[in-house]
matplotlib code that plots the C-alpha trace (Angstrom):
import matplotlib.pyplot as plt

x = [0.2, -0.6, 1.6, 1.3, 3.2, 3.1, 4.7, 5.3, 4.5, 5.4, 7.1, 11.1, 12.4, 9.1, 11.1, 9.9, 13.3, 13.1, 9.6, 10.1, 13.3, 11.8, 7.9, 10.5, 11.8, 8.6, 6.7, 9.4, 9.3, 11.7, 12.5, 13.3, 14.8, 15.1, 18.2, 18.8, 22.9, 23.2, 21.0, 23.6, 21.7, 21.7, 24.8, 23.8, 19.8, 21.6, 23.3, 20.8, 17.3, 15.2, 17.7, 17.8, 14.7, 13.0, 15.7, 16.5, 12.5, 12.4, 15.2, 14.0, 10.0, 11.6, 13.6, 11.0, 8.3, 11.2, 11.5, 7.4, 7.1, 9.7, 8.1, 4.8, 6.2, 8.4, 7.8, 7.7, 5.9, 7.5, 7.7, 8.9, 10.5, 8.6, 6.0, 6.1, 3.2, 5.0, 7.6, 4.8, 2.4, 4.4, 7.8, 7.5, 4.5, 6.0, 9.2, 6.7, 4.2, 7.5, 8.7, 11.6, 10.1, 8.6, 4.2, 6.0, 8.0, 5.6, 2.6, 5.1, 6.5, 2.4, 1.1, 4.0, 3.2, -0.9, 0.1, 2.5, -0.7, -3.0, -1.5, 0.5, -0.6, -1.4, 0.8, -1.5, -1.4, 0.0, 1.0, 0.8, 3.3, 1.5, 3.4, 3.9, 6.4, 8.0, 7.9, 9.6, 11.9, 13.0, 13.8, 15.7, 17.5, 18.2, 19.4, 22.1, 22.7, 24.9, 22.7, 19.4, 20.5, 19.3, 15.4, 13.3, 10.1, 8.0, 9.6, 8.4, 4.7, 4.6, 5.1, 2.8, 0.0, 0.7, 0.9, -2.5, -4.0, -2.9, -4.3, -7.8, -7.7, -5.7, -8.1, -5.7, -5.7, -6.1, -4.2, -3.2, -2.6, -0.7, -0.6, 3.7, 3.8, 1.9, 3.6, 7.1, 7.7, 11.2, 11.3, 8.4, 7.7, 4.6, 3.6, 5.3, 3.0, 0.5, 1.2, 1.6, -1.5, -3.4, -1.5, -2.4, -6.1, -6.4, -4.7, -7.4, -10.4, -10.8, -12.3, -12.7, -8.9, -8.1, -5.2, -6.2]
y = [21.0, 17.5, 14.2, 12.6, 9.1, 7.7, 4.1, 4.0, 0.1, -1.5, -4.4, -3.9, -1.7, 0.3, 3.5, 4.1, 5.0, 7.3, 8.5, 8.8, 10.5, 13.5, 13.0, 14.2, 17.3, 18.4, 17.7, 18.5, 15.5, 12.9, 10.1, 6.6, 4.7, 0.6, -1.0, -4.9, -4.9, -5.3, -8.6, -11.3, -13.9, -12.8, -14.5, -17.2, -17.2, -16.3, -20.0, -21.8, -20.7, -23.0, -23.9, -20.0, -18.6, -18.6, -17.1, -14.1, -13.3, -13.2, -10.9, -8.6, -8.7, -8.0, -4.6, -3.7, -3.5, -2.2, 1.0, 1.0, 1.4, 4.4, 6.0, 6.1, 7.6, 10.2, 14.0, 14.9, 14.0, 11.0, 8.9, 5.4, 2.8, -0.3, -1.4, -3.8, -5.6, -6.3, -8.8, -11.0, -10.4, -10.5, -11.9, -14.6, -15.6, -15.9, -17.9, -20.2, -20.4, -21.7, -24.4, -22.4, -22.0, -24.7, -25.3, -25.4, -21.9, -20.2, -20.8, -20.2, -16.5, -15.9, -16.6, -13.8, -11.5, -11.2, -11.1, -8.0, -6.5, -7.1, -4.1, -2.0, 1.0, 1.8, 4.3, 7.4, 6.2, 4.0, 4.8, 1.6, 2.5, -0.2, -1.8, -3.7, -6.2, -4.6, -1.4, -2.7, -4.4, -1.6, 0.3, -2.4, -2.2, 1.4, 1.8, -1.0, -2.9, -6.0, -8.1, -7.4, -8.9, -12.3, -11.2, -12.7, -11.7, -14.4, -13.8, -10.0, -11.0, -13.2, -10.9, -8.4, -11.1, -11.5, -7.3, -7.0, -10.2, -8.3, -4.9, -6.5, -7.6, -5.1, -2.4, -1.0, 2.0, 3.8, 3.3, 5.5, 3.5, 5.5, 4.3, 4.2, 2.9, 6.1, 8.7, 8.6, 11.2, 11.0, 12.5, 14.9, 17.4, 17.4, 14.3, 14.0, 17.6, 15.8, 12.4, 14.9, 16.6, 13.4, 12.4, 15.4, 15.2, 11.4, 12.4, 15.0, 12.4, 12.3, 9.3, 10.0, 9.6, 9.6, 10.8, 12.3]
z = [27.0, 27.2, 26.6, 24.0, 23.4, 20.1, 18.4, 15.0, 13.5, 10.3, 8.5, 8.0, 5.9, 5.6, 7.5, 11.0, 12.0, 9.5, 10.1, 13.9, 13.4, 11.2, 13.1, 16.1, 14.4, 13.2, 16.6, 18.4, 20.4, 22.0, 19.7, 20.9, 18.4, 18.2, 19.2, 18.5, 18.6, 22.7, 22.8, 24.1, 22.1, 18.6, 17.4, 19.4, 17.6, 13.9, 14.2, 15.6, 15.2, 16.6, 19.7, 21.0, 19.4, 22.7, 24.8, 22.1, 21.9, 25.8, 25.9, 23.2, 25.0, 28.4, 27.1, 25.4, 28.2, 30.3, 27.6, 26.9, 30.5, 30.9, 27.9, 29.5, 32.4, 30.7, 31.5, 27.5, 24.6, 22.3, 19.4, 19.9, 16.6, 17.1, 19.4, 22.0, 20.6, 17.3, 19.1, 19.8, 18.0, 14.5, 15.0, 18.1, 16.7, 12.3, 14.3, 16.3, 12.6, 10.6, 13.7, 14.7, 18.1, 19.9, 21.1, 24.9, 24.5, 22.6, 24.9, 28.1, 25.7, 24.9, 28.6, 30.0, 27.0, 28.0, 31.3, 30.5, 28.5, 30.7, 33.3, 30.8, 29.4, 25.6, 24.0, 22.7, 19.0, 16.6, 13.4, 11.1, 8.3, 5.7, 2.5, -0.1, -0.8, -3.7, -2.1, 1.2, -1.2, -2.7, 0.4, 1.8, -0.9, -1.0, 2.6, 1.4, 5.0, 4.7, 7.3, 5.5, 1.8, 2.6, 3.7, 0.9, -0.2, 0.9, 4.3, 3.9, 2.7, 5.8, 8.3, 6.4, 6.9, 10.5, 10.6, 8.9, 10.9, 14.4, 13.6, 12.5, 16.4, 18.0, 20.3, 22.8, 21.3, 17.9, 15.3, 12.2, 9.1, 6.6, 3.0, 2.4, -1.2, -2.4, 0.6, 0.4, 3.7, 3.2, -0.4, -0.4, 2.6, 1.4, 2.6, 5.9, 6.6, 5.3, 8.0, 10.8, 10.6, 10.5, 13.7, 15.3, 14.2, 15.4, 18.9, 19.1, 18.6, 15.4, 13.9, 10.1, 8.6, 5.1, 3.0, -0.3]

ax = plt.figure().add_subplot(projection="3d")
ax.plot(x, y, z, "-o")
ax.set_aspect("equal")
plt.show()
């Protein structure tokens, strides 16, 4: 059977932990869920954005090619929370867009990042869990962590911007957008059946995806 590695994509709140958690159990598949609480410069970025927004990016790019890679290279078929690409692509570059990250670091961060690219390997597939504000809203809301209360919506429609801006470019591999203000995969079984068999079909070579 072949290998199959997948990353799941989307703004915060949108629920790929959720989706790569249940994608796992259906696939039976190995999922690798995100992890932000070990990064030494968080507290140190939280109280001074613009003074350790360079060091806390570079820390979070370098663990996450180190994971990409070992992904990759795992016997077994997975699902990964978050792409690599989405630390540059959306967040460095929205800190960098709104001056909390200086021209100097950002081109030094950008310059290592393409570098990275250049040699890596593409995952198999994303899967682009797409959103609206409200609807990301909402779910933020719902899952009720402390930390999260503060993310406004024009912060939210900013990084959807940057996420739709990076998928017009991106061609490292295909991608799988899946409508998530009309599926709600976490409610109706239905629907994540539905999501899976369009991931299957895509890793097959299937070009023509919709979800009627």
């Amino acid at each position: 059977m072949k290998k199959h590695f997948i990353a799941v994509a989307g703004n915060i709140g949108v629920g790929k932990s959720t989706l790569t958690s249940l994608l796992s159990q259906r696939l039976g598949w190995e999922p690798y869920l995100e992890g932000v609480g070990d990064n030494p410069y968080l507290a140190d970025f939280y109280e001074d954005m613009c003074k350790w927004s360079f060091h806390s990016q570079i820390f979070f790019l370098a663990r996450r090619l180190k994971n990409h890679r070992q992904l990759w290279e795992h016997p077994n078929s997975v699902i990964q929370d978050r792409t690599v690409y989405e630390d540059a692509e959306i967040f460095a570059r929205n800190l960098y867009q709104q001056a909390l990250m200086s021209k100097r670091d950002y081109t030094t961060y950008s310059e290592l990042y393409h570098a990275v690219m250049a040699i890596l390997p593409p995952p198999s597939l994303v899967i682009y869990l797409k959103a609206s504000v409200p609807t990301l809203v909402e779910r933020i809301q719902q899952r009720g962590r402390t930390y999260e209360r503060q993310i406004s919506e024009e912060y939210l429609g900013q990084l959807n911007v940057l996420y739709n801006n990076w998928l017009e470019r991106f061609s490292l591999c295909p991608v799988l957008t899946v409508p998530a203000d009309r599926l709600d995969f976490v409610a109706n079984n239905g629907h994540l059946a539905l999501i899976t068999e369009k991931i299957l079909e895509r890793l097959h070579g299937k070009e023509v995806v919709t979800f009627e």
